[in-house]
TORVEXMAR-401692 format. One record per residue: residue number from 1; residue in three letters; chain; y, z, x of N, C-alpha, C in turn. Coordinates in pm, 1 decimal. Each point is the difference from the previous one (the first is absolute). Layout:
<migus>
[NUM, "Ala", "A", [Y, Z, X], [Y, Z, X], [Y, Z, X]]
...
</migus>
This chain:
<migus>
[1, "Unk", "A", [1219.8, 947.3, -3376.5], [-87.3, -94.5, -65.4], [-131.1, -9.0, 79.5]]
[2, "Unk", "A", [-117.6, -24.2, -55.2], [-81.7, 8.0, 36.7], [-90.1, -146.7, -5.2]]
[3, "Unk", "A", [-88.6, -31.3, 136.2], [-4.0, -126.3, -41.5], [-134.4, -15.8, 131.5]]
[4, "Unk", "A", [31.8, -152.0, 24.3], [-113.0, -48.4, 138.7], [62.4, -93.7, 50.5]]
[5, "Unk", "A", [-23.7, -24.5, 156.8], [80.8, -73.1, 106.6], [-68.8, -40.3, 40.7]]
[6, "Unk", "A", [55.1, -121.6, 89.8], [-55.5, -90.8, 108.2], [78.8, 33.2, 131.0]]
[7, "Unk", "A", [-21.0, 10.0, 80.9], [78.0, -25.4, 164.4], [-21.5, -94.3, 50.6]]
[8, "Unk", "A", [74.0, -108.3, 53.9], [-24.8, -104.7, 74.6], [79.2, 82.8, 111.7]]
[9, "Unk", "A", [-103.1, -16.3, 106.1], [33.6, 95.6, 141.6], [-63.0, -161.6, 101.3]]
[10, "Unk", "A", [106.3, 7.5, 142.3], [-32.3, -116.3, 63.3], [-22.3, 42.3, 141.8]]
[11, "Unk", "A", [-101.3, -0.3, 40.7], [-12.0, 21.9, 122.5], [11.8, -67.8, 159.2]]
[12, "Unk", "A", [102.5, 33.4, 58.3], [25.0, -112.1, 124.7], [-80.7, -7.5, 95.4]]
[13, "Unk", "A", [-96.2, 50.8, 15.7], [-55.3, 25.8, 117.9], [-176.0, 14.9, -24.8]]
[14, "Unk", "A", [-98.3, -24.5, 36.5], [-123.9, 45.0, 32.9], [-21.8, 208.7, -3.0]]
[15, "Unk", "A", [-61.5, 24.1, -60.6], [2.4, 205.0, 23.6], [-126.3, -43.8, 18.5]]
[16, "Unk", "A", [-35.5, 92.9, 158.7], [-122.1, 59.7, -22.0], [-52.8, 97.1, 29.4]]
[17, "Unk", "A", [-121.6, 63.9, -79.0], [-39.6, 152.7, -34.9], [108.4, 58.9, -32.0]]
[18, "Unk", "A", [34.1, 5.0, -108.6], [131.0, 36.8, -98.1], [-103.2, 153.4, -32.1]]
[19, "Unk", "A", [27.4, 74.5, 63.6], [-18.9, 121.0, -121.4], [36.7, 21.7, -93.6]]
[20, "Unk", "A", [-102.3, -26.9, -131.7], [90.9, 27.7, -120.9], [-103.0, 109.0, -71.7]]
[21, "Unk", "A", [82.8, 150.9, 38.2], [-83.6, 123.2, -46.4], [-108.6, 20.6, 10.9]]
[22, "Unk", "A", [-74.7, 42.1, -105.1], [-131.1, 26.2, 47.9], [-97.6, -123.0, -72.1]]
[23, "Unk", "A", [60.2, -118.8, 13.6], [-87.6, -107.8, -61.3], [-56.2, -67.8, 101.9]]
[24, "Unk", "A", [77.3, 4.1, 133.3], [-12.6, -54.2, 138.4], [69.8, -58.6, 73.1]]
[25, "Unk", "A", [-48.0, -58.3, 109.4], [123.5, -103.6, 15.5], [-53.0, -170.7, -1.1]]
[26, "Unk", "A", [94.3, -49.0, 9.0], [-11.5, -126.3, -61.2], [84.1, -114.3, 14.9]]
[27, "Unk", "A", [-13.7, -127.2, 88.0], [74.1, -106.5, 38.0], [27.9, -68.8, -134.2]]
[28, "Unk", "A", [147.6, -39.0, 37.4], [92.8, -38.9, -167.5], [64.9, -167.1, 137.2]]
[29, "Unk", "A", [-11.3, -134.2, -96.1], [30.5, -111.0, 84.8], [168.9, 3.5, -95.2]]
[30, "Unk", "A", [21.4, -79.9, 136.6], [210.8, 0.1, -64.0], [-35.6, -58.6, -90.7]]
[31, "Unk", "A", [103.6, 15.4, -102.2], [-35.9, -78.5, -127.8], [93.0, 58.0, -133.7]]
[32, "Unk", "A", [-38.4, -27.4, -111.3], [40.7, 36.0, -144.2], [-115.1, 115.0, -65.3]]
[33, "Unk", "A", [58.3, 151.0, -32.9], [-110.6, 62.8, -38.8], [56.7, 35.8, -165.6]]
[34, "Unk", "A", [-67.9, -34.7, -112.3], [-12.9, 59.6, -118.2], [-23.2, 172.7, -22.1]]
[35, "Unk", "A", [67.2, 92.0, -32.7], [-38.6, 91.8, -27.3], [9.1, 31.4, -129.4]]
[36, "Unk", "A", [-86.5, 50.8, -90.8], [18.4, 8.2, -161.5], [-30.3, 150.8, -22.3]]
[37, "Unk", "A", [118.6, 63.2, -93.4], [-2.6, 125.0, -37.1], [49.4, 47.7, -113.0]]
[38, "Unk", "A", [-37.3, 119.2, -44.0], [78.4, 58.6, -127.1], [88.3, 101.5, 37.1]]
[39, "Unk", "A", [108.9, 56.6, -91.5], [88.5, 68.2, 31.4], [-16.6, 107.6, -162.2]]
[40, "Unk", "A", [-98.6, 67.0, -18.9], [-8.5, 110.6, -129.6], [88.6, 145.7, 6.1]]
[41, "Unk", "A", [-23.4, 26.0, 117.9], [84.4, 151.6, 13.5], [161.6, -2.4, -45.8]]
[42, "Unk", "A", [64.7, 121.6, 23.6], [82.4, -17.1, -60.5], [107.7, -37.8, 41.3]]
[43, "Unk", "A", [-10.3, -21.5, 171.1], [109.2, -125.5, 0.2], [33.0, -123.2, -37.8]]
[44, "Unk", "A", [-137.2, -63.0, -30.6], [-21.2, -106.2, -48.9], [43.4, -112.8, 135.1]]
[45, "Unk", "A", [-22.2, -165.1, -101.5], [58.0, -36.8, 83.9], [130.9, -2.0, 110.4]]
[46, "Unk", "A", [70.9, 19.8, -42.4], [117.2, 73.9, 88.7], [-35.2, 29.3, 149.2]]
[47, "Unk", "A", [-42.3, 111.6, -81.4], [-37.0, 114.2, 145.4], [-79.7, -34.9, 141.6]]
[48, "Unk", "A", [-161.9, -113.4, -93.5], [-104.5, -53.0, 55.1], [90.1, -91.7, 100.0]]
[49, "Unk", "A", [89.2, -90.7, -92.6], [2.8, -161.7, 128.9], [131.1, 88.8, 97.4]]
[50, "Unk", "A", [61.6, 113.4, 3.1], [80.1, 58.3, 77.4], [-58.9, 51.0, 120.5]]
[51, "Unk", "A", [-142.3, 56.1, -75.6], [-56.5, 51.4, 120.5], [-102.8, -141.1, 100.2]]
[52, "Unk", "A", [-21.1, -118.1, -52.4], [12.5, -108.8, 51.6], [96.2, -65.1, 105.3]]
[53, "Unk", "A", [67.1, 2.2, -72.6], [136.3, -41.9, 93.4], [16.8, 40.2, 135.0]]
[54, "Unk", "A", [-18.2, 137.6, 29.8], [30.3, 67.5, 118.5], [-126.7, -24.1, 85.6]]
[55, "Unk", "A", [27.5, -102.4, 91.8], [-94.6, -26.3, 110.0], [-67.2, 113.2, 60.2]]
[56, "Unk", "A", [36.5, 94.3, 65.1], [-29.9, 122.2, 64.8], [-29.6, 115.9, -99.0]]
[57, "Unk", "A", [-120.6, 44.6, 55.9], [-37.9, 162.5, -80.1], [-28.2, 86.1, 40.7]]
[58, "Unk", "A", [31.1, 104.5, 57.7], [-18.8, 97.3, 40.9], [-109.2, 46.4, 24.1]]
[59, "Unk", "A", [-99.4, 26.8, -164.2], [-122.3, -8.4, -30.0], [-31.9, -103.6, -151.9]]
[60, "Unk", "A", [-64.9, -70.0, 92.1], [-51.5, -95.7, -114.3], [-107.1, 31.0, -92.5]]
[61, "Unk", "A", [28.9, -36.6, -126.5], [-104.1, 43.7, -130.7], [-89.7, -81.1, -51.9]]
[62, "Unk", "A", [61.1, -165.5, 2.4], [-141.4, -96.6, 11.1], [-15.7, -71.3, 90.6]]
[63, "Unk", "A", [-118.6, -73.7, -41.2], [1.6, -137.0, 131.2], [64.0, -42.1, 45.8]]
[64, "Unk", "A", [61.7, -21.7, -81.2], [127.0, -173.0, 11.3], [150.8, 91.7, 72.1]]
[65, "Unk", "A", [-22.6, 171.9, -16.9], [121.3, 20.8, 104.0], [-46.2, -23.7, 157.2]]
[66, "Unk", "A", [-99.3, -16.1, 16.0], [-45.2, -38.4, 131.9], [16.5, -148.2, 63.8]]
[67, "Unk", "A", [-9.2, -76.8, -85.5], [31.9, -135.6, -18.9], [125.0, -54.5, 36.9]]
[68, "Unk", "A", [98.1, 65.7, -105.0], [129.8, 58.0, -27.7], [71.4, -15.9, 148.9]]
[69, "Unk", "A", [-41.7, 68.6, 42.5], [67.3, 17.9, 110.9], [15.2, -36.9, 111.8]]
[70, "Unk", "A", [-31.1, -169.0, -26.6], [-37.5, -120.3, 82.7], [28.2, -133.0, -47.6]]
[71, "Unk", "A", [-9.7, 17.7, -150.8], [67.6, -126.9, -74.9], [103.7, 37.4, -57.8]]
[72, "Unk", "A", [56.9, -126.9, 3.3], [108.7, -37.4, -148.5], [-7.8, 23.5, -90.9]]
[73, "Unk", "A", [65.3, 57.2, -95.1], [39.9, -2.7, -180.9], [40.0, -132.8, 1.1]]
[74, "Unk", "A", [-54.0, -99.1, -84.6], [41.0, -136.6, -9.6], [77.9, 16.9, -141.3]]
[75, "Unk", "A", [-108.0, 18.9, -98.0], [53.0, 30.7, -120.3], [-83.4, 88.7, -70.5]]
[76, "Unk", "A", [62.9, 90.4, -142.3], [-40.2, 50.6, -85.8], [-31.0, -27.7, -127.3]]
[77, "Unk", "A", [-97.8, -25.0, -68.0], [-41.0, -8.7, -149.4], [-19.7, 82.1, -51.9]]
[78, "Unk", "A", [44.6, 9.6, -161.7], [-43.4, 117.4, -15.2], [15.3, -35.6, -191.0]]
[79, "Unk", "A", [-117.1, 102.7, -38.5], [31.0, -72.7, -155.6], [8.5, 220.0, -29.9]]
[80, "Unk", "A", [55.7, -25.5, -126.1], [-8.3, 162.2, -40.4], [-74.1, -32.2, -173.1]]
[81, "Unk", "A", [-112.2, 142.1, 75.3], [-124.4, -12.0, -125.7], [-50.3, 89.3, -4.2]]
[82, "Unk", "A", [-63.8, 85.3, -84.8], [-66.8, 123.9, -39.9], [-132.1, -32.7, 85.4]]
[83, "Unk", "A", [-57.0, -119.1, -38.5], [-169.0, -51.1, 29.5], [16.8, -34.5, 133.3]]
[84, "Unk", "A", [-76.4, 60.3, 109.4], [-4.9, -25.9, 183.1], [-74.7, -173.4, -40.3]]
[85, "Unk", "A", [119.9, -35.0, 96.9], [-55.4, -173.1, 3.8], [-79.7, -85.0, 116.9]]
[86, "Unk", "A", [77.5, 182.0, 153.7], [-99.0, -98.1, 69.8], [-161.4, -35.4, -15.6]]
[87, "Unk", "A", [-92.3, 19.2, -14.4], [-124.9, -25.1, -19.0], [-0.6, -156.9, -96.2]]
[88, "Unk", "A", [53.1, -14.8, -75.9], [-6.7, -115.7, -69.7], [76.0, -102.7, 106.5]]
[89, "Unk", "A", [114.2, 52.0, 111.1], [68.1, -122.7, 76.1], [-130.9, -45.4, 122.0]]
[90, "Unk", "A", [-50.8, 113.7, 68.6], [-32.4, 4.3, 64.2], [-132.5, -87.5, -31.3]]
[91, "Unk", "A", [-76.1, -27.7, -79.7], [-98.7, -54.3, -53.0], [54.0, -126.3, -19.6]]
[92, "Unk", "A", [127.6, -66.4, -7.5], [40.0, -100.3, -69.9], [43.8, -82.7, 172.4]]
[93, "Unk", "A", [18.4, 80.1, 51.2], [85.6, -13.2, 182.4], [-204.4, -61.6, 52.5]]
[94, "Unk", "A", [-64.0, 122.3, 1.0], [-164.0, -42.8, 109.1], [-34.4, -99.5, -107.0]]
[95, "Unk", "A", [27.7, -22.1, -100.2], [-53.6, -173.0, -41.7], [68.2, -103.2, 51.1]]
[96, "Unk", "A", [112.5, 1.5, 91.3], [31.7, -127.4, 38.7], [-74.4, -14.4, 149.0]]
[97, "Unk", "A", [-28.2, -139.6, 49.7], [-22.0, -43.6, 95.8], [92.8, 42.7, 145.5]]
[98, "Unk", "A", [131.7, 14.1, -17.7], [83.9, -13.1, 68.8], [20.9, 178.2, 15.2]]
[99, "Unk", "A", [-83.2, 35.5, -43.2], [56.5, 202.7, 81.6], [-127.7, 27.1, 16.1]]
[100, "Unk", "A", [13.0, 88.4, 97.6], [-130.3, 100.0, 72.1], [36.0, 133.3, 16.6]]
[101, "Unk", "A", [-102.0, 102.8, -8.3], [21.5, 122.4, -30.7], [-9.6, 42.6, 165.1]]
[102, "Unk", "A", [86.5, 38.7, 58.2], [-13.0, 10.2, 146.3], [-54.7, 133.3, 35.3]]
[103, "Unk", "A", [-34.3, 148.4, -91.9], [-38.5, 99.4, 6.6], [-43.9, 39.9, -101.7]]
[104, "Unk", "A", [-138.2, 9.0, 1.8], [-63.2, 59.5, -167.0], [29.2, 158.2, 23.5]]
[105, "Unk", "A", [77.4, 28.1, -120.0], [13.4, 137.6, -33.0], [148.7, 68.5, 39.4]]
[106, "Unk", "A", [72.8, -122.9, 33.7], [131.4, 7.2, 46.8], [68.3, 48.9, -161.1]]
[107, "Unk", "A", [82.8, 91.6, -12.5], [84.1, 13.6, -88.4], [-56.9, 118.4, -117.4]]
</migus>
């Protein structure tokens, strides 16, 4: 099934200069991090929040496996949909008062 997710990932600790690929590196404060994504290929969701799950990567493919591998999986959302939703969550998330985008261009 194919669809778009949320990660609630929790971080215990202060990171700093997190290398995350070639975006840079970058201090992340302990805390609660939102990650929003789609899952189109053909594992679909399935495949996507599996390869979530696993803290450690060998070689990591996005941001957030860099992240990943320092926080918690708190929880998973996930809706299954033809139409990619993050862009509409993510727009609906930087209108509240209460979240901040801690890395432009993260994800």
């Amino acid at each position: 099934m194919k669809g778009s997710y949320i990660l609630i990932l929790q971080l215990p600790a202060p990171l700093v200069a997190l290398q995350v690929g070639r975006l840079g590196r970058f201090d992340f404060a302990a805390g609660f991090y939102l990650y929003i994504g789609s899952a189109m290929g053909s594992g679909g969701l399935e495949a996507r929040l599996a390869h979530h799950q696993r803290r450690h990567k060998p070689h990591p493919h996005w941001h957030v496996d860099y992240l990943r591998a320092h926080a918690r999986l708190r929880e998973a959302w996930a809706v299954g949909a033809v139409e990619r939703l993050e862009c509409r969550w993510c727009r609906a998330l930087a209108a509240s008062p209460a979240v901040s985008i801690p890395v432009r261009g993260f994800g």
